[in-house]
ZAFI-101046 format. One record per residue: x, y, z of N, C-alpha, C, O in turn; residue in one letter; residue number from 0; chain. Coordinates in Angstrom, 3 decimals, m for minus. Layout:
N
+----------+----------+----------+----------+----------+----------+----------+----------+----------+----------+----------+----------+------+------+-------+
:       nX :       nY :       nZ :      caX :      caY :      caZ :       cX :       cY :       cZ :       oX :       oY :       oZ : resn : resi : chain :
+----------+----------+----------+----------+----------+----------+----------+----------+----------+----------+----------+----------+------+------+-------+
:        X :        Y :        Z :        X :        Y :        Z :        X :        Y :        Z :        X :        Y :        Z :    A :  NUM :     A :
...
+----------+----------+----------+----------+----------+----------+----------+----------+----------+----------+----------+----------+------+------+-------+
END
This chain:
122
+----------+----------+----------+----------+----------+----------+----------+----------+----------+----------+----------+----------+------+------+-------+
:       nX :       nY :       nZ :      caX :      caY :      caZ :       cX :       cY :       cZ :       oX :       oY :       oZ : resn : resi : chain :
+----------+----------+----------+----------+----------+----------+----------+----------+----------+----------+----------+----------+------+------+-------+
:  121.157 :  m78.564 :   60.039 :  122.604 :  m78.740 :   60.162 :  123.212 :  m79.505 :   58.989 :  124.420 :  m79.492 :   58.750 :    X :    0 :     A :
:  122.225 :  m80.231 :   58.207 :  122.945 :  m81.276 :   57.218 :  123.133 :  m80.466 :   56.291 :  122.418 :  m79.466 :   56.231 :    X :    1 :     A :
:  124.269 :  m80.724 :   55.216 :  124.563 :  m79.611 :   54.242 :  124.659 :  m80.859 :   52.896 :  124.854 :  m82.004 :   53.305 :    X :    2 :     A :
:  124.592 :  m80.769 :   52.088 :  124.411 :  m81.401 :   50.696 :  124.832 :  m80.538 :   48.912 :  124.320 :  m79.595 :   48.309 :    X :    3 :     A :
:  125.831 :  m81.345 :   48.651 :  126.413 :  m80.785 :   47.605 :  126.240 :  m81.718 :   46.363 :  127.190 :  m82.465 :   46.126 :    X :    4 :     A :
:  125.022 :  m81.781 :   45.439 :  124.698 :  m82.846 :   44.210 :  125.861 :  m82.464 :   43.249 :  126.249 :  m81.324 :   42.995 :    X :    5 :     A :
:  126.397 :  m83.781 :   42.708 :  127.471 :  m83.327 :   41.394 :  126.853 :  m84.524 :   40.649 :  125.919 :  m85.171 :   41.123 :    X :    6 :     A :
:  127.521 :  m84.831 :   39.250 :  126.952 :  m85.899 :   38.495 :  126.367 :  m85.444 :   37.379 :  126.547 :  m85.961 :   36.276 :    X :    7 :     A :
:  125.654 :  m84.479 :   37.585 :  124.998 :  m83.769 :   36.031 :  126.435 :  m83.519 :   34.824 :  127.662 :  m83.536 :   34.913 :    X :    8 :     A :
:  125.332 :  m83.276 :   33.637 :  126.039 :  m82.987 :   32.542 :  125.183 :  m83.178 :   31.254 :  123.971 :  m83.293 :   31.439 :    X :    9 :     A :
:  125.475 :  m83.209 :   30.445 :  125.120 :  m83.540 :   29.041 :  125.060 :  m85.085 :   28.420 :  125.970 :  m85.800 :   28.001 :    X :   10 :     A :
:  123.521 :  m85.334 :   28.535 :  123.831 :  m86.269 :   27.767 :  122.179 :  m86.812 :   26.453 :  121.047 :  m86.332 :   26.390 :    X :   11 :     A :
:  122.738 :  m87.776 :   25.769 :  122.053 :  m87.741 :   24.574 :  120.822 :  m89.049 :   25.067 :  120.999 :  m90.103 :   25.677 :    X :   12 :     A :
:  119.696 :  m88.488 :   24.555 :  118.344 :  m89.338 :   25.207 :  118.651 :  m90.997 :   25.077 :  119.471 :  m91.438 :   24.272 :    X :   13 :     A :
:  117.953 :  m91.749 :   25.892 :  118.559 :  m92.987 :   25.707 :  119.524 :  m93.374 :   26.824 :  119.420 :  m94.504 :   27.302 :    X :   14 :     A :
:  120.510 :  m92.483 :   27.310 :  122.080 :  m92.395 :   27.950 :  121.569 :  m92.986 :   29.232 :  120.363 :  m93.059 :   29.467 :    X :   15 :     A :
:  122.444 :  m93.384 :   30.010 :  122.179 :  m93.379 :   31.901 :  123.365 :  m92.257 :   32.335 :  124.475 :  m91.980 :   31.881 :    X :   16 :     A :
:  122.518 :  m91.745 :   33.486 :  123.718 :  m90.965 :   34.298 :  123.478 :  m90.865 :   35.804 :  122.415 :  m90.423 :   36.240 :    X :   17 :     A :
:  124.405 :  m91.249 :   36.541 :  124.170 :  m91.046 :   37.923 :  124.729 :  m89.902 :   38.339 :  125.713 :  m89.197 :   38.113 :    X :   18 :     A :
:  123.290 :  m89.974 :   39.373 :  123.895 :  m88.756 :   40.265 :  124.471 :  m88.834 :   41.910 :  124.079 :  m89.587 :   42.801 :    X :   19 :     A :
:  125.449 :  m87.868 :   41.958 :  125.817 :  m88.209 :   43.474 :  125.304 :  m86.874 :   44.293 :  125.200 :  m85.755 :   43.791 :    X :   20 :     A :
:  124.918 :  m87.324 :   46.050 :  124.568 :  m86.499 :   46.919 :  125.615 :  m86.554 :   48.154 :  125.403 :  m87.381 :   49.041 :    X :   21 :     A :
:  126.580 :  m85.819 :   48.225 :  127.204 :  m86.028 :   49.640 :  126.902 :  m85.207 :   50.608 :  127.028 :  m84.002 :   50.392 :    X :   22 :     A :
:  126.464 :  m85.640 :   51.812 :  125.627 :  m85.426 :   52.949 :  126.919 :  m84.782 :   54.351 :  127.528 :  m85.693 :   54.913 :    X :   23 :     A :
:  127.175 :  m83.657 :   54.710 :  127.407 :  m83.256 :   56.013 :  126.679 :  m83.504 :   57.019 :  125.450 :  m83.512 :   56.945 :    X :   24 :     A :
:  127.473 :  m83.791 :   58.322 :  126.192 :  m83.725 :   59.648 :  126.106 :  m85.160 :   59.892 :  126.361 :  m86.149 :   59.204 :    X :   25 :     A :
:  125.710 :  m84.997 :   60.965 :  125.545 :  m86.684 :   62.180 :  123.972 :  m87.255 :   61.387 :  123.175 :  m86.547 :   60.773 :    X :   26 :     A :
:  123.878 :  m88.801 :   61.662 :  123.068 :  m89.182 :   61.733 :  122.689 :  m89.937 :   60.519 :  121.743 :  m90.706 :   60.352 :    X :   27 :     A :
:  123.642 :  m89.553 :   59.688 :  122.996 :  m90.047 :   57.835 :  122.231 :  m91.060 :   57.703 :  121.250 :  m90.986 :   56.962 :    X :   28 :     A :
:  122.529 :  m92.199 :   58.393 :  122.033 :  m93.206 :   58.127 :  120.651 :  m93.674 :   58.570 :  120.082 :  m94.664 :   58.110 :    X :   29 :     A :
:  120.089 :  m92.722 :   59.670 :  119.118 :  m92.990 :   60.105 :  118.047 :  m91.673 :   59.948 :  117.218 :  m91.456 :   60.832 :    X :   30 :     A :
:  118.131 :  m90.942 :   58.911 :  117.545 :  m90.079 :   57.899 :  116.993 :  m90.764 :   57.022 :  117.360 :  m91.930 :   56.872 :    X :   31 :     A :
:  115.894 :  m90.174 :   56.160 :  115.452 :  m90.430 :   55.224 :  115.613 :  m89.066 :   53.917 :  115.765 :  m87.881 :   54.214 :    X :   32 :     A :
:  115.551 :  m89.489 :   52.780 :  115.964 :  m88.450 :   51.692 :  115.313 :  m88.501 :   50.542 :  114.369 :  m89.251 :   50.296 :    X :   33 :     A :
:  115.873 :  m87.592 :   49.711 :  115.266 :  m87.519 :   48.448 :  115.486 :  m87.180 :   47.593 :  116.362 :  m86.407 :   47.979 :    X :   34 :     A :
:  115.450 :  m86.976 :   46.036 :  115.540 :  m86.395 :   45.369 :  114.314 :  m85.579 :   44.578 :  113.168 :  m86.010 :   44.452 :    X :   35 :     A :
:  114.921 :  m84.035 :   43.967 :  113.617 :  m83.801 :   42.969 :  114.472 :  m83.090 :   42.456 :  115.639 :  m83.170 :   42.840 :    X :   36 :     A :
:  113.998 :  m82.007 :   41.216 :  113.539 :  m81.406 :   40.294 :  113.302 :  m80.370 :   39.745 :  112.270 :  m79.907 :   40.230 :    X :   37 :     A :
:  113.644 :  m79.835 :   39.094 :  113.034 :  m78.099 :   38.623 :  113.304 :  m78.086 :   37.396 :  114.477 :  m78.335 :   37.117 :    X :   38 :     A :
:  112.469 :  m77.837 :   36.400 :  112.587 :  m77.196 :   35.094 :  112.637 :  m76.379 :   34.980 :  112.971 :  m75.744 :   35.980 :    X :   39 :     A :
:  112.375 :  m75.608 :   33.730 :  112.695 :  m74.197 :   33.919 :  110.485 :  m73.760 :   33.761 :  109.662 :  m74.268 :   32.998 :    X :   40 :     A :
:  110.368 :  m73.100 :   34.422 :  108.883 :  m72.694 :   34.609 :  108.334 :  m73.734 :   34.828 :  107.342 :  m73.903 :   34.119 :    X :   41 :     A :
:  108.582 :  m74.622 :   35.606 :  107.889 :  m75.147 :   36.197 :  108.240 :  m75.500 :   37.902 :  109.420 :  m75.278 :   38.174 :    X :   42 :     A :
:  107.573 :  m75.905 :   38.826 :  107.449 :  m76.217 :   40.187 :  108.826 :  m77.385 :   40.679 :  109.292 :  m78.187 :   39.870 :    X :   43 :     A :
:  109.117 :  m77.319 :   41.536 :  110.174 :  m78.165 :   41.590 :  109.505 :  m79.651 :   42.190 :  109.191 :  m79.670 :   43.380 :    X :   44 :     A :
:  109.353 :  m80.548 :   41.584 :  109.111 :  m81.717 :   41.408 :  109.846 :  m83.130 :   42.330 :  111.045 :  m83.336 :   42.140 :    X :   45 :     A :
:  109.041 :  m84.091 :   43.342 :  109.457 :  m85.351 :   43.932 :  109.672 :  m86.196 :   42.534 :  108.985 :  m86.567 :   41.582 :    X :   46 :     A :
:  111.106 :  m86.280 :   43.004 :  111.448 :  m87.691 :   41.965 :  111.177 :  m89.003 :   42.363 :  110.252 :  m89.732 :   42.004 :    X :   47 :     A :
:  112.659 :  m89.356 :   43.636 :  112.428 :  m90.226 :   44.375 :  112.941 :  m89.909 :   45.979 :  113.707 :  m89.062 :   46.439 :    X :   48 :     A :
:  112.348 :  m90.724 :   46.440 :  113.064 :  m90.791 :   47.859 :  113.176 :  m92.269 :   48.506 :  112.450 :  m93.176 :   48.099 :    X :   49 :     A :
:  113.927 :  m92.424 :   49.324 :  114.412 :  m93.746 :   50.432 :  113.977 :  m93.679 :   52.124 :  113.814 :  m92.682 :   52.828 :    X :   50 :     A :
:  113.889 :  m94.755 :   52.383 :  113.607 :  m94.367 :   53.979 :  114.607 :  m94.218 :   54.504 :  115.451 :  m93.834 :   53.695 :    X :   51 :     A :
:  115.141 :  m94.370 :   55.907 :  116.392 :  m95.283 :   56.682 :  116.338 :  m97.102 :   56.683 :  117.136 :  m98.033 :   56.792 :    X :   52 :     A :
:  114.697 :  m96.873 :   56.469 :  115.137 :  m98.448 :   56.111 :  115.307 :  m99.081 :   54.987 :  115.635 : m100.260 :   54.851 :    X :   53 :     A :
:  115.017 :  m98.067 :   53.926 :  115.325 :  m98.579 :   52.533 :  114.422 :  m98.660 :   51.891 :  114.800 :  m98.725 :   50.721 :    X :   54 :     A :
:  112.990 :  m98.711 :   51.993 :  111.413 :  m98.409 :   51.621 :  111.810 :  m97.364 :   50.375 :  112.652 :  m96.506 :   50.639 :    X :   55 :     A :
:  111.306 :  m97.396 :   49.189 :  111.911 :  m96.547 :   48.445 :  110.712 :  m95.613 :   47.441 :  109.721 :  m96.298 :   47.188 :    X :   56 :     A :
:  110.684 :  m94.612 :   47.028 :  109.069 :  m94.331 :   46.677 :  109.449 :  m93.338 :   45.327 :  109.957 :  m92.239 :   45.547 :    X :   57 :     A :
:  109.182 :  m93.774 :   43.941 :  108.992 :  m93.285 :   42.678 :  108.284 :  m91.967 :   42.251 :  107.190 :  m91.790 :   42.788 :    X :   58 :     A :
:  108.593 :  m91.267 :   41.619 :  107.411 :  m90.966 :   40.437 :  107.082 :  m91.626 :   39.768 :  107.979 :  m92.314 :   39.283 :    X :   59 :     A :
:  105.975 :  m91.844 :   39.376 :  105.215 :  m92.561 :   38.320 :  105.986 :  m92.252 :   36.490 :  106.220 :  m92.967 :   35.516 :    X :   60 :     A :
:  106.131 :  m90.933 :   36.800 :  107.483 :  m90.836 :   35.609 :  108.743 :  m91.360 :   35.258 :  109.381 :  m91.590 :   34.231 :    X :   61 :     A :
:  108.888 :  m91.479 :   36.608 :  110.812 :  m92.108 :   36.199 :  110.331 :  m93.410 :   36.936 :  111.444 :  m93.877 :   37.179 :    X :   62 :     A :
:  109.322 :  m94.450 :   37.534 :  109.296 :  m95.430 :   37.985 :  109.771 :  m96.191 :   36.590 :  109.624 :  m95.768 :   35.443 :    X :   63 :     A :
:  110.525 :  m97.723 :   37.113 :  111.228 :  m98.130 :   36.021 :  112.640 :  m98.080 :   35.642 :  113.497 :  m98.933 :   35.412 :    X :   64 :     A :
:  112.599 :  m96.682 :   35.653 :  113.880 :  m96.126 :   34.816 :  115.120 :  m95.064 :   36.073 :  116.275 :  m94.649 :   36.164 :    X :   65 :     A :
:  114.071 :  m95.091 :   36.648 :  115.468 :  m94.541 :   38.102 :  115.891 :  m95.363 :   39.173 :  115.421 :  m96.482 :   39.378 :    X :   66 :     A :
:  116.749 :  m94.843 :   39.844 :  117.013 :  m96.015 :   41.305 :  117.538 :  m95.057 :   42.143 :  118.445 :  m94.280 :   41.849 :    X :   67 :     A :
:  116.928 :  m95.129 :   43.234 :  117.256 :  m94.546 :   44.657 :  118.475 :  m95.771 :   45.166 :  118.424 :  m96.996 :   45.055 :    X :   68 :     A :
:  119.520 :  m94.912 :   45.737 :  119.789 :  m95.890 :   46.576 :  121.082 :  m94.771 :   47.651 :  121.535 :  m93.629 :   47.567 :    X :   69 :     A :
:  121.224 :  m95.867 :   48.516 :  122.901 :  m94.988 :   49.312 :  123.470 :  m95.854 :   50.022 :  123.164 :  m96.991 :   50.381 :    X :   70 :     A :
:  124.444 :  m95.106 :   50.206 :  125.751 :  m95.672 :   50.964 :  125.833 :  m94.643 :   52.176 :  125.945 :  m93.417 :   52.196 :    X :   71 :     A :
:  125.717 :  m95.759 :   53.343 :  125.525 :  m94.728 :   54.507 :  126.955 :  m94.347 :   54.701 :  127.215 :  m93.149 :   54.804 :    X :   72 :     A :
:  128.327 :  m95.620 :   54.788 :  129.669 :  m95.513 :   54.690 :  130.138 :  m94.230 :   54.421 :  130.829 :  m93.490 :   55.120 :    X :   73 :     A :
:  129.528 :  m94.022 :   52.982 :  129.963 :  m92.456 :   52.142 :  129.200 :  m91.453 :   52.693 :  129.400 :  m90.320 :   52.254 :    X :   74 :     A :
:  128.609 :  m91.560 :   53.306 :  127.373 :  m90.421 :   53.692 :  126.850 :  m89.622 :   51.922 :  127.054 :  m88.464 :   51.559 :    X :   75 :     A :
:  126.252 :  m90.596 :   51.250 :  125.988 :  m90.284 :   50.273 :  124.828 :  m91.207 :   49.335 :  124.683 :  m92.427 :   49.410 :    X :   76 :     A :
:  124.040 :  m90.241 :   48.421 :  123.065 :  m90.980 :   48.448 :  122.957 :  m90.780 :   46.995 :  123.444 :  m89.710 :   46.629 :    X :   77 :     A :
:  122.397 :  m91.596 :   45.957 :  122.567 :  m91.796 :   44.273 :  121.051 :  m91.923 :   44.059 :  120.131 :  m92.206 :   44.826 :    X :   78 :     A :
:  121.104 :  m91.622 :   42.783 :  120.283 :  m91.666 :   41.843 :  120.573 :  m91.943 :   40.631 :  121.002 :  m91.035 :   39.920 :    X :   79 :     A :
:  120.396 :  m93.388 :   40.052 :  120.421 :  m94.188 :   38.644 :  119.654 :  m93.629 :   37.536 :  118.457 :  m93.872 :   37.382 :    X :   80 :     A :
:  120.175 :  m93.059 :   36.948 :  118.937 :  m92.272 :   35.737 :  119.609 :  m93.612 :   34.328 :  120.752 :  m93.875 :   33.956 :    X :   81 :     A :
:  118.015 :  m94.246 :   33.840 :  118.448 :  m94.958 :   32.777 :  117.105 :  m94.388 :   31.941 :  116.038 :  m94.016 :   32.430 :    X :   82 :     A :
:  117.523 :  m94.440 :   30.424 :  116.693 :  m94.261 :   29.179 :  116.119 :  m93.284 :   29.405 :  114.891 :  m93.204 :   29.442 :    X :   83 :     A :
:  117.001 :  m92.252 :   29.621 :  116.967 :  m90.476 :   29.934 :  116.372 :  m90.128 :   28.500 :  116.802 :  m90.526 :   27.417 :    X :   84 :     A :
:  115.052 :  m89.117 :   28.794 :  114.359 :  m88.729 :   27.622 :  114.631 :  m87.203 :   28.150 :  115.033 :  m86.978 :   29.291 :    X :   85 :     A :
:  114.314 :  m85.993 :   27.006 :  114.265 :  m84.474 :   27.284 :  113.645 :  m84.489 :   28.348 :  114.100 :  m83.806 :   29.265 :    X :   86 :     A :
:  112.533 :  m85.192 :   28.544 :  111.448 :  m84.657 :   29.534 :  112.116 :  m84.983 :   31.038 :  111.477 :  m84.947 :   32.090 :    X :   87 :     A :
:  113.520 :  m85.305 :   30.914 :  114.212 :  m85.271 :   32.370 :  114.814 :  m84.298 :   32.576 :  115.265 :  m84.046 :   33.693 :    X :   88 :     A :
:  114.990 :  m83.382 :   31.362 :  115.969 :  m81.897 :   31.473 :  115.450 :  m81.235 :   32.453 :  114.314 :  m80.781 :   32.315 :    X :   89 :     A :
:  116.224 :  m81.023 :   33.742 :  116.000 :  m80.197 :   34.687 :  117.389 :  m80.032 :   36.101 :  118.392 :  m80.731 :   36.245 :    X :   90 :     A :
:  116.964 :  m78.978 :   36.851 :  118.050 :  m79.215 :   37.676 :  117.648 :  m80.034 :   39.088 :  116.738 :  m79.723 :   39.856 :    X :   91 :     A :
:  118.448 :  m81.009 :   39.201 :  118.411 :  m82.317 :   40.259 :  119.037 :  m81.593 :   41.230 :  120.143 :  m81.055 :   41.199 :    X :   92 :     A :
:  117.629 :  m81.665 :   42.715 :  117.861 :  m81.669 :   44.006 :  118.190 :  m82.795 :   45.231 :  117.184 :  m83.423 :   45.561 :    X :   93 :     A :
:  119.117 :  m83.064 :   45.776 :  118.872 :  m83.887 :   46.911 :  118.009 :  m83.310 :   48.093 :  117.644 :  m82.135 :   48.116 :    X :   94 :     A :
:  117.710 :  m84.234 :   49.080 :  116.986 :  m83.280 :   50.357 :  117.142 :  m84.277 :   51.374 :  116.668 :  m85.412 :   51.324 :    X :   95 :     A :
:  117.852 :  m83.776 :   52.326 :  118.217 :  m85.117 :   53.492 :  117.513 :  m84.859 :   54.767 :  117.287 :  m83.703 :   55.126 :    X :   96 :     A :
:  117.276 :  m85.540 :   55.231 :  116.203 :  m85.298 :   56.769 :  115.199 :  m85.217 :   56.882 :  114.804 :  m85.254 :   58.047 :    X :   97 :     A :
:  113.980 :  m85.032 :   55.595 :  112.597 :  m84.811 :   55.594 :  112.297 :  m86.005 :   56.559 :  113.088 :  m86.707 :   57.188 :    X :   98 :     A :
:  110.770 :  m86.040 :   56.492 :  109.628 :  m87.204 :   56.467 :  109.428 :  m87.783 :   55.920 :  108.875 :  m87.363 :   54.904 :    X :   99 :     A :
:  109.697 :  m89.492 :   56.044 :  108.714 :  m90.502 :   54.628 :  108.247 :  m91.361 :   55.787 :  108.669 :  m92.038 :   56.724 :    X :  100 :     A :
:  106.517 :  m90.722 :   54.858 :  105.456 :  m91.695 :   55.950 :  104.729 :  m91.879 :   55.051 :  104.912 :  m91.277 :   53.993 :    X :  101 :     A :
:  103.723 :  m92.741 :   55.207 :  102.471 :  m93.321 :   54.478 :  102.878 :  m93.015 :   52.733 :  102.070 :  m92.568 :   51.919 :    X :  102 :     A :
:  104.411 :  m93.403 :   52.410 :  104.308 :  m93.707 :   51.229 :  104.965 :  m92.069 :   50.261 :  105.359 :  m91.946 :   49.101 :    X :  103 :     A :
:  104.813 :  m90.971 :   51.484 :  105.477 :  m90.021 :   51.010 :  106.419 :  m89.597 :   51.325 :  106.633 :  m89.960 :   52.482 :    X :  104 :     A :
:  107.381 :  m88.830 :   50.861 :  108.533 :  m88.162 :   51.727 :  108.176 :  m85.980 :   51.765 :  107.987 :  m85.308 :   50.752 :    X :  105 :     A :
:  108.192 :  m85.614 :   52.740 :  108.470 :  m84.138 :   53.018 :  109.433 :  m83.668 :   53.660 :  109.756 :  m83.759 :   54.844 :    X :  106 :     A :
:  110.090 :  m82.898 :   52.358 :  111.437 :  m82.513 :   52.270 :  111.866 :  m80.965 :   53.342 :  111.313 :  m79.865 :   53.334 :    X :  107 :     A :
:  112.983 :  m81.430 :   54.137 :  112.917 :  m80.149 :   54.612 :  113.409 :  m78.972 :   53.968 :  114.283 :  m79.169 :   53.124 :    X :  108 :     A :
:  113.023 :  m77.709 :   54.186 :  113.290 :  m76.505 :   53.274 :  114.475 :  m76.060 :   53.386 :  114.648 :  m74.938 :   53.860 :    X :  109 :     A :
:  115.683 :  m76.948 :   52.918 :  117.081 :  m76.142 :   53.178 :  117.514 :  m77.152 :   51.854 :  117.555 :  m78.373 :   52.012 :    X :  110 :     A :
:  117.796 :  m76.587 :   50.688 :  118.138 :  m76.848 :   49.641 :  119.951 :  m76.666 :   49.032 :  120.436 :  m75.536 :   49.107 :    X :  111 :     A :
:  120.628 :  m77.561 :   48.593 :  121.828 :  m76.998 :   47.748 :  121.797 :  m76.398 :   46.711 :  120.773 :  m75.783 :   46.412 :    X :  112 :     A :
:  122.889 :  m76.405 :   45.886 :  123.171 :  m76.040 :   44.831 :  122.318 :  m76.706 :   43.606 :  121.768 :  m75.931 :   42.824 :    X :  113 :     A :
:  122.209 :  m77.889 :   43.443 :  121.418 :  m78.760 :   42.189 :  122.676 :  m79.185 :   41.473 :  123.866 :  m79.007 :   41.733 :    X :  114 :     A :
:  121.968 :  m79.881 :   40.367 :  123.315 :  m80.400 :   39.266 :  122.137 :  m80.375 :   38.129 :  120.938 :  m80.649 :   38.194 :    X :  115 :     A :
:  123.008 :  m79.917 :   37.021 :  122.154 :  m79.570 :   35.747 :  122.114 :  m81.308 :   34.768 :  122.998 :  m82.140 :   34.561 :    X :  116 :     A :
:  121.313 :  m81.273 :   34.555 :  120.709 :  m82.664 :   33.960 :  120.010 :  m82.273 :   32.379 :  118.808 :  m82.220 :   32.121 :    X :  117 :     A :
:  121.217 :  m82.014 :   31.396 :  120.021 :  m81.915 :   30.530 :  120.303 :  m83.243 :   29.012 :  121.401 :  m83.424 :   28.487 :    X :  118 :     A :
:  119.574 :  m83.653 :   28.786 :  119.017 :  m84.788 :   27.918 :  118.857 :  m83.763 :   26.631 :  118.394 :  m82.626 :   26.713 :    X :  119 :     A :
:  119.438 :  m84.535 :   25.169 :  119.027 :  m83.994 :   24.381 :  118.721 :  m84.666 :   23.313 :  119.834 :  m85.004 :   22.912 :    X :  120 :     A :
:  117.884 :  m85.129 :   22.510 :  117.229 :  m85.379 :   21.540 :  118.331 :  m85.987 :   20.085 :  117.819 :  m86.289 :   19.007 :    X :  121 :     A :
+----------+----------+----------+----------+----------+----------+----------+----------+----------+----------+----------+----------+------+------+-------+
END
C-alpha cells in the first residue's frame, strides 16, 4: 500500500554533497523500517543504507562515513546525506519502505518507485 516518490538527484561535481528526499504514502510510517539502494547501469541494484523504526541505522561499507540515513516521521519522509560524492556513486537512488531490518540487515519489499538519477562527475 505504501507508495514512494525519490526526488533530489541531479548533477553534481565529485567532492559535492547532495541530499536525497523519499516521500512515503500510507499509514504507519513511523513504525516501518526503510531503505535506500542503487543501480548502475549493468550492474545489480545495490543496499546503500537503511534505518529501523527505532533508528538503528546500517551502512555500506562503501558510503559508511560519507552518507546519513535519517527521517522525519512528521513529513512521512526519509533522507539520505550524500557527502564527498565520487563517480563510483553514479547511479539511480532507490527508497524502499516497509521491508525487514533484523540482525543488522534490512529486506526490502519488492514494490519499487521511480529512482532519482545521481550522477557525480569527475
Amino acid at each position: 500500500q505504501v507508495q514512494v516518490v525519490e526526488s533530489g538527484g541531479g548533477l553534481v561535481q565529485a567532492g559535492g554533497p547532495l541530499r536525497l528526499s523519499c516521500a512515503a504514502s500510507g499509514n504507519g510510517f513511523s513504525h516501518k523500517a526503510m531503505g535506500w539502494f542503487r543501480q548502475a547501469p549493468g550492474k545489480q541494484r545495490e543496499s546503500v543504507a537503511a534505518i529501523h523504526s527505532g533508528g538503528t541505522t546500517k551502512y555500506a561499507d562503501s558510503v559508511k562515513g560519507r552518507f546519513t540515513i535519517s527521517r522525519d516521521n512528521a513529513k512521512n519522509t526519509v533522507y539520505l546525506q550524500m557527502n564527498n560524492l565520487t563517480p563510483e556513486d553514479t547511479a539511480v537512488y532507490y527508497c524502499n519502505v516497509g521491508g525487514v531490518f533484523n540482525s543488522g540487515r534490512y529486506y526490502p519489499v519488492p514494490r519499487w518507485g521511480q529512482g532519482t538519477q545521481v550522477t557525480v562527475s569527475s
